[in-house]
C-alpha positions in Angstrom: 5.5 -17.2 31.6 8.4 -19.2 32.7 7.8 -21.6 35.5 11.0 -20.1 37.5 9.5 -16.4 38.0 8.2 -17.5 41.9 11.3 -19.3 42.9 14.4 -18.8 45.1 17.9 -18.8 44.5 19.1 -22.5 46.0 21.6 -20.4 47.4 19.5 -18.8 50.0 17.8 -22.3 50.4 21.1 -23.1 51.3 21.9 -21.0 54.4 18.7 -22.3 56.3 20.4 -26.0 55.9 23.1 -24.9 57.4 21.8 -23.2 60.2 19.7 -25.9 60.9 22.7 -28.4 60.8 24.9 -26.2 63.1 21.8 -26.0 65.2 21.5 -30.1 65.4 18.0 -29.9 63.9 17.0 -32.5 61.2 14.9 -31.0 58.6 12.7 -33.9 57.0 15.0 -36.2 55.0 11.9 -36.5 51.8 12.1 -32.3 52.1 15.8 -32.0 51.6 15.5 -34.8 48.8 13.2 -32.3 46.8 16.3 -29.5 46.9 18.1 -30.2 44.0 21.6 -29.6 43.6 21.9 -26.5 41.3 17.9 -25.6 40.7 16.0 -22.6 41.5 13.8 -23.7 44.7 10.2 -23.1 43.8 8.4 -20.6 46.5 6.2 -23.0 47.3 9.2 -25.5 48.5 10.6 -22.9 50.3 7.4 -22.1 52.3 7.5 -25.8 53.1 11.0 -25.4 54.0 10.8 -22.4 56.2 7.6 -23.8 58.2 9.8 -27.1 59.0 12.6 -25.0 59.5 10.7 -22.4 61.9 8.6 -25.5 63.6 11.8 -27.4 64.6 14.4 -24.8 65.8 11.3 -23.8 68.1 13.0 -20.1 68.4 10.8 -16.9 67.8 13.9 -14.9 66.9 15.0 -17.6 64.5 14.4 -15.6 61.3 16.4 -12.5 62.7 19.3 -14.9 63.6 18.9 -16.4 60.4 19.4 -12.7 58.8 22.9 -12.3 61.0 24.6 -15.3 59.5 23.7 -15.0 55.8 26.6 -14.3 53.7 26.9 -12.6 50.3 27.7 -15.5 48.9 23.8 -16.8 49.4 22.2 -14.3 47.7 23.6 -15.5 44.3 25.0 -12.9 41.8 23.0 -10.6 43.1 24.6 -10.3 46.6 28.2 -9.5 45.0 26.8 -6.5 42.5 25.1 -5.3 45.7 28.8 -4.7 47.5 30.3 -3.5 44.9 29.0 -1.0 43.9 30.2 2.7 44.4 28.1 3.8 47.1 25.3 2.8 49.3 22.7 4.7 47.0 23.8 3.3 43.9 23.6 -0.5 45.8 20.0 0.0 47.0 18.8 1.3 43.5 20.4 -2.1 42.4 18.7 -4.1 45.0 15.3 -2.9 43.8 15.9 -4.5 40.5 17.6 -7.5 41.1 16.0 -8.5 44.2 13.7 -11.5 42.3 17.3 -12.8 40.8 17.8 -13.9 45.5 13.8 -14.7 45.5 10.5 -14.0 44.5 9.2 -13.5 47.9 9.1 -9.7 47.7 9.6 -6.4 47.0 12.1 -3.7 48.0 11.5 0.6 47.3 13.2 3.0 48.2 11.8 5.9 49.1 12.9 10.0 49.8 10.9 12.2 52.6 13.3 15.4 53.5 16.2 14.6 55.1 15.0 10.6 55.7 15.4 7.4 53.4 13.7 4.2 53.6 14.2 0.6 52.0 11.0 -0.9 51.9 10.3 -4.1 51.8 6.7 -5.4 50.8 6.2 -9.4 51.1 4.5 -12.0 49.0 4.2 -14.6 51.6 2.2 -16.9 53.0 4.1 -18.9 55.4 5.9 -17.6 58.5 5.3 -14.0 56.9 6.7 -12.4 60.1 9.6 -14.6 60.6 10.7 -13.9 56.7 10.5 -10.2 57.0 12.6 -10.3 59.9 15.3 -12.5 57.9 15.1 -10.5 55.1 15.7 -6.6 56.7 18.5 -8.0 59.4 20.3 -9.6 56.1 20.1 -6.4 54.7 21.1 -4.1 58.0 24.3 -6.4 58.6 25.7 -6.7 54.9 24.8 -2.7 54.6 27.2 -2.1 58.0 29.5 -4.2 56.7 29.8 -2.8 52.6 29.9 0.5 54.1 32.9 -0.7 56.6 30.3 -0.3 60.0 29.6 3.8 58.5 26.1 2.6 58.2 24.0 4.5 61.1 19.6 3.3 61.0 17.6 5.6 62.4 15.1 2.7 62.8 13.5 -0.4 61.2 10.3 -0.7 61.6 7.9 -3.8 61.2 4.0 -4.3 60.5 4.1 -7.0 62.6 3.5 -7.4 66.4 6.9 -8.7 68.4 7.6 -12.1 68.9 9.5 -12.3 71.7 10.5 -9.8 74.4 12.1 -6.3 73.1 15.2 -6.9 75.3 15.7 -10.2 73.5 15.4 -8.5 70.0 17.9 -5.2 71.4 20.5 -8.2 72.3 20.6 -8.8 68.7 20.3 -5.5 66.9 21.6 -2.0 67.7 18.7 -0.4 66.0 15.4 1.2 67.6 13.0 -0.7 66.9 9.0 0.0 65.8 6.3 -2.6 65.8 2.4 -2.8 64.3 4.0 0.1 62.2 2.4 -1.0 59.1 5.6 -1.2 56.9 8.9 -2.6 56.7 11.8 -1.0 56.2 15.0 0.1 57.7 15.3 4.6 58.0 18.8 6.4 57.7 19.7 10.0 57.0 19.6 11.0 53.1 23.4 12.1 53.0 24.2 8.3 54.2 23.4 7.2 50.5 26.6 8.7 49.6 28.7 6.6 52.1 31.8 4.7 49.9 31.4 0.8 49.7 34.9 -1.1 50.7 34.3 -3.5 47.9 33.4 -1.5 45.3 34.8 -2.3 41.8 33.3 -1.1 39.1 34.8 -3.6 36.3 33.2 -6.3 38.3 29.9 -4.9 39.1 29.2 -4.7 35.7 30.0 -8.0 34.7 27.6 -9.1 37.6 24.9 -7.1 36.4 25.6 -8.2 33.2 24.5 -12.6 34.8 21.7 -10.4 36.8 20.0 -9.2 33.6 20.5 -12.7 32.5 19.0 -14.0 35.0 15.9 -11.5 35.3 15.3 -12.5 31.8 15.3 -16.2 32.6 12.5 -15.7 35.1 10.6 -13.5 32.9 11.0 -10.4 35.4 10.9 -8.2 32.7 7.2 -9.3 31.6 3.5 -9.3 32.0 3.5 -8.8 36.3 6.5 -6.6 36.4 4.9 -4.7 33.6 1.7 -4.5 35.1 3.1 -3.2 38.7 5.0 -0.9 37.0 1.7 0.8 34.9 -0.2 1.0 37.6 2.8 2.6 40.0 2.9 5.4 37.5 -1.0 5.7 36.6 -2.9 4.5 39.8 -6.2 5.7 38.2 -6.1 3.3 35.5 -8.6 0.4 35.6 -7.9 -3.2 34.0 -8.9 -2.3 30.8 -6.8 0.7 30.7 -3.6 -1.2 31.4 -4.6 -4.0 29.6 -4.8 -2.1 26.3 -1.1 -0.3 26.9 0.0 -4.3 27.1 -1.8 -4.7 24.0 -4.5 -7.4 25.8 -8.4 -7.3 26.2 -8.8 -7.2 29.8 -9.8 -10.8 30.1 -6.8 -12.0 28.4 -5.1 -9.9 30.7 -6.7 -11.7 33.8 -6.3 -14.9 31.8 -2.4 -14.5 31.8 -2.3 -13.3 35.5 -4.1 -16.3 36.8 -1.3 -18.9 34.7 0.8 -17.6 37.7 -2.0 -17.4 40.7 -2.4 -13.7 40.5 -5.5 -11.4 39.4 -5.4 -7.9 38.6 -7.4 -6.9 41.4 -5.1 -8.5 43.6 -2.1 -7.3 42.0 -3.5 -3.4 41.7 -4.3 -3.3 45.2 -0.8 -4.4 46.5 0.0 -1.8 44.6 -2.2 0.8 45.6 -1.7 -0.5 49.4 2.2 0.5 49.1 2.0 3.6 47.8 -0.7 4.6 50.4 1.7 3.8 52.9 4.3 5.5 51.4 1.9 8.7 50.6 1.2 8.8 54.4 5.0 9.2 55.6 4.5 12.7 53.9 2.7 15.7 54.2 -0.1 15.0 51.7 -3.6 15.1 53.1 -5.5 11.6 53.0 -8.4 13.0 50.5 -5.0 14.2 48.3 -3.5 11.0 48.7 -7.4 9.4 47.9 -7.6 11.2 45.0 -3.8 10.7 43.8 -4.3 6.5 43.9 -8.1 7.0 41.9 -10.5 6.1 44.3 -14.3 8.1 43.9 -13.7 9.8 47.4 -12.0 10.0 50.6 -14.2 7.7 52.1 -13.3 4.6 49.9 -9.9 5.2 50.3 -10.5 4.7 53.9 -12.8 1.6 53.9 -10.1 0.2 51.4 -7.3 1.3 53.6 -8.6 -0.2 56.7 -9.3 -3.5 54.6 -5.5 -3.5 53.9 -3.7 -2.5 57.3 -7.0 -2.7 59.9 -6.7 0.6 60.8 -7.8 4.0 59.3 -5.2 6.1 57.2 -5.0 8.9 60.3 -4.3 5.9 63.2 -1.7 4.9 60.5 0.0 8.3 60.2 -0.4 9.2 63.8 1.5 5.8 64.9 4.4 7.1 62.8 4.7 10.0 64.0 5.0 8.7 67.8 
């Protein structure tokens, strides 16, 4: 597995040294010296960057400020294929793919109920979780209002974290209702809004950019053993290790063996799974022992001891906070 899969575009490295330089804040000169010039930024640096970062601008909005003043420009290739693609559907199906080519912190879905859409965003961190998520859906609210030329209306974003700082403060900065503790992140719009026309849009260009994206996926091995694995167990939740392990052609300690070279397992890596498409299952109309049975647990009741292990709250406390 190559070493670069959990890194970070330097470009997006990039825009938190210059917002702490505008901001007259002097990130640790033996940190900065680690950043160098032209290399993927291992996740691990960046934790250590965003903790100084966070630490020193002493601001509890600072990641969603952060989001308003990053550019296209630092999210890498990535960034320009997004705006210019045709529409805003065809530029969030992108994002799904390419996301690890801006950083291996997360995860984006996007997911259809009726007449709603949602761009989830599931996170892989361990530092300044809250802060990041914040960064990473008002990054993708602003450049979405501004690829559709401001036609991009959000019905919501909505964060599993509490607030950290004072609504008021957060509605001076976004025109978006706002949902917290709600167990997900993602940003809601109306389904006919994936149609809306991007003002870049060129389609000879996008497809020379997704042409260094797939180059790019390939150099950090996004194509292999954990994109393969999430993938399997998205479309057969029931399967146990061995199960997947043989449709990779591994015993299932091999396959735990392989998993643990990049400090995953594949309990670990199941149940993220499993813990996103239970949140997903419960924005619809499926009953919790359907959804239980659906993801392969023995009964309703597991499903609920695991849910609660996952979100600390029961399936039904989750559903009914969504619908208030």
């Amino acid at each position: 597995m190559p070493s670069d899969q959990h890194s970070v575009t330097p470009l997006y490295a990039q825009a938190l040294l210059q917002s702490a330089e505008r901001h007259g804040v002097a990130l640790p000169a033996q940190l900065c010296q680690r950043l160098r010039s032209g290399e993927r930024i291992p996740l691990a640096l960046q934790d250590e960057l965003w903790e100084s970062y966070c630490a020193l601008m002493a601001d509890p909005l600072v990641g969603l400020r952060l989001g308003l003043d990053i550019q296209i420009g630092h999210l890498d290739s990535a960034g320009m294929l997004l705006v210019t693609c045709d529409t805003l559907g065809e530029a969030l199906a992108e994002l799904v793919e390419y996301a690890p080519v801006i950083g291996a912190g997360g995860e984006f879905q996007l997911l259809r109920e009726a007449d709603q859409v949602a761009i989830d965003y599931e996170p892989h961190l361990a530092v300044r979780q809250a802060e990041r998520v914040e960064a990473a859906l008002t990054v993708l609210l602003n450049l979405t209002r501004w690829a559709t030329g401001g036609r991009f209306q959000p019905s919501g974003i909505w964060l599993a974290h509490a607030p950290l700082a004072l609504a008021t403060e957060y509605q001076a900065l976004i025109d978006c209702p706002l949902h917290f503790s709600a167990g997900c992140n993602r940003i809601t719009f109306s389904v006919e809004q994936l149609e809306l026309p991007q003002v870049q849009a060129n389609s000879a260009l996008r497809d020379h950019l997704r042409q260094l994206a797939d180059q790019t996926l390939a150099a950090l091995g996004q194509h292999s053993l954990t994109a393969e694995v999430q993938a399997l167990v998205r479309s057969h939740p029931r399967w146990g290790k061995e199960r997947i392990a043989e449709q990779l052609g591994l015993s299932g300690r091999h396959l735990n063996r392989k998993l643990a070279e990049e400090g995953l397992s594949f309990k670990a890596l199941r149940e993220s799974v499993l813990q996103q498409m239970a949140c997903s299952a419960l924005q619809g109309r499926q009953s919790v022992a359907q959804i239980a049975e659906q993801l392969g647990f023995s009964d309703e009741n597991a499903f609920v001891r695991a849910f609660r292990r996952w979100q600390g709250e029961t399936p039904a406390r989750y559903k009914a906070a969504l619908a208030r």
